[in-house]
PALO-453610 format. One record per residue (C-alpha): residue in three letters; x, y, z. Coordinates in steps of 0.05 Angstrom, whole numbers, padded with zeros to 5 digits, always signed. Example, Ala and Ser with C-alpha at 12.3 -4.5 7.8 and 13.67 -1.06 7.14 Angstrom:
// residues 2
ala+00246-00090+00156/ser+00273-00021+00143/
***
This chain:
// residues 356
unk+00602-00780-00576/unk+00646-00815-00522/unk+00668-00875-00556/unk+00653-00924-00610/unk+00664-01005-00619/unk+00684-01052-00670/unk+00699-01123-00665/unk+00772-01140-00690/unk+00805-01214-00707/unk+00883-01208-00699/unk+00927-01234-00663/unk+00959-01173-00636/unk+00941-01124-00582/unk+00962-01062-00544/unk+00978-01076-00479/unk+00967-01029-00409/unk+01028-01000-00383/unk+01023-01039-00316/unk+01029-01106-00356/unk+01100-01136-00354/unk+01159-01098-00388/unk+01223-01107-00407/unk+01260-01044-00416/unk+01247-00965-00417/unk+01267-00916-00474/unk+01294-00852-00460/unk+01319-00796-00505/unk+01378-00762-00469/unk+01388-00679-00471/unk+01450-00653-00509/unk+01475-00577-00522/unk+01433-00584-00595/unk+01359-00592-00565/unk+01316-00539-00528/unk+01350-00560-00464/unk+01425-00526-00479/unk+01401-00463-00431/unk+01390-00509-00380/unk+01429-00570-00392/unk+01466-00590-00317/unk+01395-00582-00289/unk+01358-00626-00341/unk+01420-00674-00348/unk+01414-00690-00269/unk+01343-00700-00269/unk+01352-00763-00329/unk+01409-00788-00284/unk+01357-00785-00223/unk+01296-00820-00272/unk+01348-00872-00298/unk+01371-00883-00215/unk+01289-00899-00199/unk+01273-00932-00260/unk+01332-00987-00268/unk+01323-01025-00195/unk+01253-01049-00235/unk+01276-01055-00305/unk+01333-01041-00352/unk+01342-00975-00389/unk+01345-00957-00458/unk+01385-00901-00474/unk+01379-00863-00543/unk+01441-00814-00548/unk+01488-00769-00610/unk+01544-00790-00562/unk+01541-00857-00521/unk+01616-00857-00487/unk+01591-00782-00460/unk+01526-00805-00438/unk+01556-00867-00405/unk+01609-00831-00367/unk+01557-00787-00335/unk+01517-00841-00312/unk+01580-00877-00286/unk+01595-00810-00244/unk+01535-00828-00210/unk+01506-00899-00211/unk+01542-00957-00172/unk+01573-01010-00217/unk+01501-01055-00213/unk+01456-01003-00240/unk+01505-00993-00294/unk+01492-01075-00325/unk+01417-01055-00339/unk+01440-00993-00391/unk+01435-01004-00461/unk+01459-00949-00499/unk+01439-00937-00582/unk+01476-00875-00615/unk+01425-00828-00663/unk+01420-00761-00668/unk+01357-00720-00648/unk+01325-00659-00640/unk+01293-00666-00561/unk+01280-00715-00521/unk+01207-00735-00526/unk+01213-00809-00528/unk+01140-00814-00515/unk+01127-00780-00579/unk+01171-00801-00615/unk+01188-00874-00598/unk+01164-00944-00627/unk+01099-00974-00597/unk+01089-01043-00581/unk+01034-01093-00596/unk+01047-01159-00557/unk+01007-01229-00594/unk+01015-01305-00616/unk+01062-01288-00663/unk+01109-01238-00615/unk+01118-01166-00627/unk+01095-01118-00673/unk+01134-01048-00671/unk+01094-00992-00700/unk+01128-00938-00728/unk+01077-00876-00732/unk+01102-00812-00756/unk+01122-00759-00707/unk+01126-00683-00742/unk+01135-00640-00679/unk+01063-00643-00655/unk+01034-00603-00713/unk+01101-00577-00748/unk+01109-00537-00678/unk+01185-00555-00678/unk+01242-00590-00711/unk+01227-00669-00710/unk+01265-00697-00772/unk+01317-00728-00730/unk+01270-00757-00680/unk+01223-00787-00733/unk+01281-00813-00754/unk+01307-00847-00687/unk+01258-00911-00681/unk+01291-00947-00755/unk+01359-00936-00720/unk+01337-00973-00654/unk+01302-01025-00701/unk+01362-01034-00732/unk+01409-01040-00677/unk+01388-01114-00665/unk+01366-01110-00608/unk+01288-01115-00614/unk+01251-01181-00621/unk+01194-01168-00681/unk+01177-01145-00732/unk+01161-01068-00748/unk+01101-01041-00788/unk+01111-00967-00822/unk+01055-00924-00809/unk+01102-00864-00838/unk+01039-00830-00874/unk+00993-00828-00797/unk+01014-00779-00747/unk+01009-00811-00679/unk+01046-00792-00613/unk+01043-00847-00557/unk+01027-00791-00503/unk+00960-00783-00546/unk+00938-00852-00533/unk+00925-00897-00464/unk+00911-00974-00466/unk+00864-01004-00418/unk+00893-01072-00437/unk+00833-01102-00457/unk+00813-01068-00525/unk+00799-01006-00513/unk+00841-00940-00527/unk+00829-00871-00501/unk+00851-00809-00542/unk+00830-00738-00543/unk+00786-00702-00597/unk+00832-00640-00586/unk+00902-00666-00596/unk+00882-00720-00655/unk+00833-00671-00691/unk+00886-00616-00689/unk+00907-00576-00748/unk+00974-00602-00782/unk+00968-00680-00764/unk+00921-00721-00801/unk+00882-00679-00837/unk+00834-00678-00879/unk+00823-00744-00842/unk+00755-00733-00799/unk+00748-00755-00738/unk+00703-00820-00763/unk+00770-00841-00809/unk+00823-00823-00757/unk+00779-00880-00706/unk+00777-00924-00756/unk+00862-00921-00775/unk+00864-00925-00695/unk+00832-00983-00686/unk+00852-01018-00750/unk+00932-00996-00728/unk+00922-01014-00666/unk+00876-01072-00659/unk+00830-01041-00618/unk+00762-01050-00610/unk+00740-00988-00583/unk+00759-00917-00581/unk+00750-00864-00526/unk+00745-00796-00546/unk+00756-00749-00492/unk+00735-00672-00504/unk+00757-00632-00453/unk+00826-00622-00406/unk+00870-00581-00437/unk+00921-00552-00398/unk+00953-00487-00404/unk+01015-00482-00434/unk+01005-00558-00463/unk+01044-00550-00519/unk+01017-00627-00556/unk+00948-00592-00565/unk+00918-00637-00509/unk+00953-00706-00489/unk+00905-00752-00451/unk+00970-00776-00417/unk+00973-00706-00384/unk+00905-00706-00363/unk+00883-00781-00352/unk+00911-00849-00339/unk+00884-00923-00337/unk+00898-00957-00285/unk+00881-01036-00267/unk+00807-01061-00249/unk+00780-01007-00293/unk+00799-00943-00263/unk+00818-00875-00283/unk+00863-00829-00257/unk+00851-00761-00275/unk+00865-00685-00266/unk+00806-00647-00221/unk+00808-00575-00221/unk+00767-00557-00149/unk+00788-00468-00160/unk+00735-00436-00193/unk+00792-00383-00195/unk+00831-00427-00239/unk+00819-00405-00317/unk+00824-00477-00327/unk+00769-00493-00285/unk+00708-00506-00325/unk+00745-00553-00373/unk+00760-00597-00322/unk+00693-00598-00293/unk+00664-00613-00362/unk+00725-00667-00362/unk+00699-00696-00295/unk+00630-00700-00318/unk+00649-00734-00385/unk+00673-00788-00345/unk+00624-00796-00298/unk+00578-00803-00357/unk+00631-00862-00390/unk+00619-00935-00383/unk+00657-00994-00394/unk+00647-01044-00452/unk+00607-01090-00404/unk+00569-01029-00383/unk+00596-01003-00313/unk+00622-00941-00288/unk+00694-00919-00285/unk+00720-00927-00213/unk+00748-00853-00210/unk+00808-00834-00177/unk+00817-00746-00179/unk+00885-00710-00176/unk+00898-00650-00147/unk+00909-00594-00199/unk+00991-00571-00179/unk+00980-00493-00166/unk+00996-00450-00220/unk+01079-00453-00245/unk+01106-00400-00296/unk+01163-00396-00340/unk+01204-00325-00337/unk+01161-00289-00380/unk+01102-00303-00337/unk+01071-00359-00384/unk+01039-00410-00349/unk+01072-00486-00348/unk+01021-00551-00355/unk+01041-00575-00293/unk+01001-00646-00287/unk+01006-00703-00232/unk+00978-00748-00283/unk+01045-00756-00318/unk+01073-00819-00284/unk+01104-00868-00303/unk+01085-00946-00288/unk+01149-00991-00290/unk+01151-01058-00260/unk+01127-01055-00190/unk+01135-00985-00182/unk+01100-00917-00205/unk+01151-00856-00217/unk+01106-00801-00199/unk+01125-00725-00220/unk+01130-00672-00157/unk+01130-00604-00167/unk+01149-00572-00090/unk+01084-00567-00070/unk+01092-00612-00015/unk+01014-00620+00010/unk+00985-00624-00063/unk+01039-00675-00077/unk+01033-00721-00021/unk+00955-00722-00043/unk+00979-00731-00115/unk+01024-00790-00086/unk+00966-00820-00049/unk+00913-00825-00101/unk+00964-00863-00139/unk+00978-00911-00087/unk+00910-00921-00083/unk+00899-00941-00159/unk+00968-00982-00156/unk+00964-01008-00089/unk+01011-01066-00098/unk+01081-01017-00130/unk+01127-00981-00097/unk+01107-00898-00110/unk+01163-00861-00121/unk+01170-00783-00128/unk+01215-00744-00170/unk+01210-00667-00174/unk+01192-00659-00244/unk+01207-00573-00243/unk+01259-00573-00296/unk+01227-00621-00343/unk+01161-00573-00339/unk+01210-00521-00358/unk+01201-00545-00435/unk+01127-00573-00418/unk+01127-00635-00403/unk+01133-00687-00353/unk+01167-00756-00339/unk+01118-00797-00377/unk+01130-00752-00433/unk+01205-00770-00429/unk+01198-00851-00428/unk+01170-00898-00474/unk+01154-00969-00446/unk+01170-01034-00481/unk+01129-01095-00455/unk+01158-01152-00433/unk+01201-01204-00490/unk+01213-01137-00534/unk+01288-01147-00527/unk+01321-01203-00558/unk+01352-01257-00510/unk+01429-01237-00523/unk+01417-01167-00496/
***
């Protein structure tokens, strides 16, 4: 079953990532998380996504130590950049903001902040401090809403797109995975969705998983909305590739999909990066379909593959034809399995309070 509907009356409403915003989260690396091994590396690559993201929009910065975090940015961002940082001190155990961070409704009434809970995809790894990190940035004043606990759901933002216009896309493998909702079925886990998220209709995709993908199968590693009903998504062409028949199956679940007023998906493929492994030899879910949309601009992961990535930067500029597309070699974040939209959380436009 692809998807199912359900009228909803509220006021409120996920929106698309392409719709205005006002800030980005980020979760910055320190010598505690899984980055201490390779923490100059991964430190330089936030100071690069904070240098791309903050000519668009200001940055929200989630550190155990702000007057550290701020002198390293100062060491490398002019004195103008440096005006669009805010800075909120909280410990944590990574730096998943995706995961782990609030998400926004926008409605009459303004914004509603949920607050799922985040237990390290599945009890995986440590996430006490991160679940703990959103009621600290809530209560730091510097949000405009009100927040709604949802401390008894397990829900990670990567495992959830917005088309903007009531529907939601999610995959069967990541939400039906042992260790987060169960014994929820997948019938009851819809219905919390939509009912938590005012939506009308959810999208379950089946297939897509990436090696390596430690989340159990993140549609935002695998497939994106994009405006006038697109999709972005990963192909896999190599019937070498072990991954290979997923992603057909993948491809042809789309290709089957329609849109609430009965259309086909316009369908925009991605390369598939070629294979990346870790030192023991244990391949890395590499994915072009981890970008992330900030005002007029698209910050699009690279992986040195230069002719796969120029395609990868093409079919993006072709579903955001009016932003700027921006690269940024993404090889170090793989390095703990993610990307750069796993790193970032969004937050739509009038989520910060005036005096900020």
């Amino acid at each position: 079953m692809l998807f199912a509907t359900e009228n909803h009356h509220d006021n409120y409403a996920l929106p698309a990532e392409w719709a205005p915003q006002s800030a980005v989260q980020l979760t910055w690396p320190h010598e505690n998380s899984d980055w201490n091994y390779c923490l100059d590396a991964i430190t330089q690559t936030f100071v690069e996504l904070v240098r791309a993201i903050v000519p668009f929009e200001p940055v929200l910065i989630v550190t155990p130590n702000v007057e550290q975090t701020r002198a390293r940015l100062m060491a490398d961002l002019s004195a103008d950049l440096l005006t669009d940082l805010k800075f909120v001190q909280a410990a944590s155990n990574d730096t998943w903001a995706r995961d782990h961070a609030l998400i926004t409704l926008q409605g009459k009434n303004g914004n509603l902040f949920l607050n799922f809970c985040f237990n390290g995809w599945g009890g995986k790894f440590p996430s006490d401090l991160d679940n703990a990190i959103n009621r600290r940035v809530f209560e730091a004043g510097i949000l405009d809403g009100r927040m709604e606990e949802h401390a008894d759901f397990v829900l990670e933002g990567g495992a959830i797109e917005s088309d903007g216009k009531g529907t939601v896309f999610t995959t069967s493998q990541c939400l039906l995975a042992p260790r987060r909702n169960q014994p929820l079925g997948q019938k009851e886990i819809e219905q919390k969705l939509k009912e938590f998220l005012r939506a009308d209709r959810i999208v379950w995709l089946d297939y897509g998983n990436l090696t390596g993908d430690d989340t159990d199968g993140h549609i935002d590693t695998i497939v994106r909305c994009a405006p006038d009903d697109t999709l972005v998504y990963v192909g896999c062409e190599n019937p070498d590739d072990e991954q290979y028949h997923d992603f057909q199956m993948l491809k042809k679940q789309l290709e089957d999909l329609q849109t609430t007023s009965g259309k086909a998906y316009r369908l925009l493929e991605l390369p598939m990066p070629e294979p990346i492994f870790d030192e023991e030899g244990n391949r890395l879910p590499a994915t072009y379909a981890n970008f992330l949309i900030v005002n007029n601009a698209v910050i699009c992961p690279t992986y040195n593959q230069p002719t796969l990535d120029r395609q990868a930067l093409e079919v993006i500029a072709e579903a955001f034809p009016n932003r700027k597309i921006i690269p940024l070699d993404a090889r170090t974040i793989i390095l703990q399995h993610g990307s750069i939209h796993c790193l970032t959380m969004q937050f739509p436009a009038g989520a910060f309070t005036k005096n900020n």
